[in-house]
N, C-alpha and C positions, 0 to 999 in steps of 0.2 A: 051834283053837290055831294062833298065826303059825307055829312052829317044822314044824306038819303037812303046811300047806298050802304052805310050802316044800318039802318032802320031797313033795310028790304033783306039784310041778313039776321037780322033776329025777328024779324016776324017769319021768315024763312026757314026759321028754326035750325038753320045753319052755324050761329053763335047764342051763345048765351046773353041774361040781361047781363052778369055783371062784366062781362066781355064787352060789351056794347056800351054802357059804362064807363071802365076803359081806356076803349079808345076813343071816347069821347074827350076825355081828360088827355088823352096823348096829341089827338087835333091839335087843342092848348097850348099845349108844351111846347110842339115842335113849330108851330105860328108863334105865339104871344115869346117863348123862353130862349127856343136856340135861332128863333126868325127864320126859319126852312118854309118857304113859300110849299104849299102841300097842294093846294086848291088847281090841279093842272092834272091829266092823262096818269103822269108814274106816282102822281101825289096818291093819286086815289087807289091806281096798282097796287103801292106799299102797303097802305092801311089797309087794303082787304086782304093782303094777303098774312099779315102780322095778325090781325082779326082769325083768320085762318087759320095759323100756325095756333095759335093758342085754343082752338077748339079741339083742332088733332090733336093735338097734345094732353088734353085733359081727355079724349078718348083713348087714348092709348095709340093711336094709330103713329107710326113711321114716315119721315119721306126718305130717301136716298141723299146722302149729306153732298153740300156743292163740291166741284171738284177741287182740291187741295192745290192746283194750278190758278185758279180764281180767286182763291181767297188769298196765298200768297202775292197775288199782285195787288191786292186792297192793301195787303198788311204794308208791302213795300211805298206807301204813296202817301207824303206831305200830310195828307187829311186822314191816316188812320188814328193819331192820340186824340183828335177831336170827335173822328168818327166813335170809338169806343165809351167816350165819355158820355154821347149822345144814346147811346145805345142804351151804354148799363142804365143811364138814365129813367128811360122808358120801359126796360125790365123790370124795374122795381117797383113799377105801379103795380104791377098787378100780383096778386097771392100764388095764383096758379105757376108752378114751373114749365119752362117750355123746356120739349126737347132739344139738346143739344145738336141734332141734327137740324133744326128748323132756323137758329142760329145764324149759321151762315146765308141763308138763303134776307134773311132780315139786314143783313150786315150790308149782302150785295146792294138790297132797295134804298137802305138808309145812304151808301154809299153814291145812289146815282143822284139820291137827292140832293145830294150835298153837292154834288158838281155840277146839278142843275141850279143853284142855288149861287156858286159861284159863275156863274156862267150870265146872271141876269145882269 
């Protein structure tokens, strides 16, 4: 369960509470608002790793940005103006800025959801 395995990374001291928080509120969203079934194997990938992105981030830490052949084939695909909307969406929750390198890597997960999403 996503709700758990949030709770095992902030008692883990891996995220913060108000990261935990959050993505509590993004569960929500992306269930109750854009109906993105999350509760599966990449549902829960994505949210730990969006959970993640936004701790490195508020440490300062880097990753290596996704390959720019990747994300142009997101941009090139039916479901990017949705995809983005979905996005900026869920970035607004939270205070903290992510890095812009951490970005695409969120784009990619939001990206599989959605086509797991059409795909039900």
């Amino acid at each position: 369960m996503i709700e758990q395995r949030l709770a095992i990374l902030l008692q883990g001291g891996v995220i913060d509470q108000d990261i935990y928080n959050n993505m509590l509120n993004i569960v929500h969203i992306l269930e109750d608002v854009w109906l993105i079934p999350i509760r599966h194997p990449q549902g829960e990938m994505a949210l730990t790793h969006m959970a993640s992105a936004f701790m490195r981030s508020r440490r300062g830490e880097t990753v290596f940005p996704v390959e720019k052949e990747v994300l142009e084939k997101i941009e090139q695909s039916e479901h990017y103006p949705l995809l983005l909307k979905i996005h900026r969406s869920l970035l607004q929750r939270f205070v903290l800025k992510l890095h812009p390198n951490e970005e695409g890597y969120l784009l990619i997960n939001l990206y599989g959801l959605i086509l797991a999403t059409k795909s039900y």
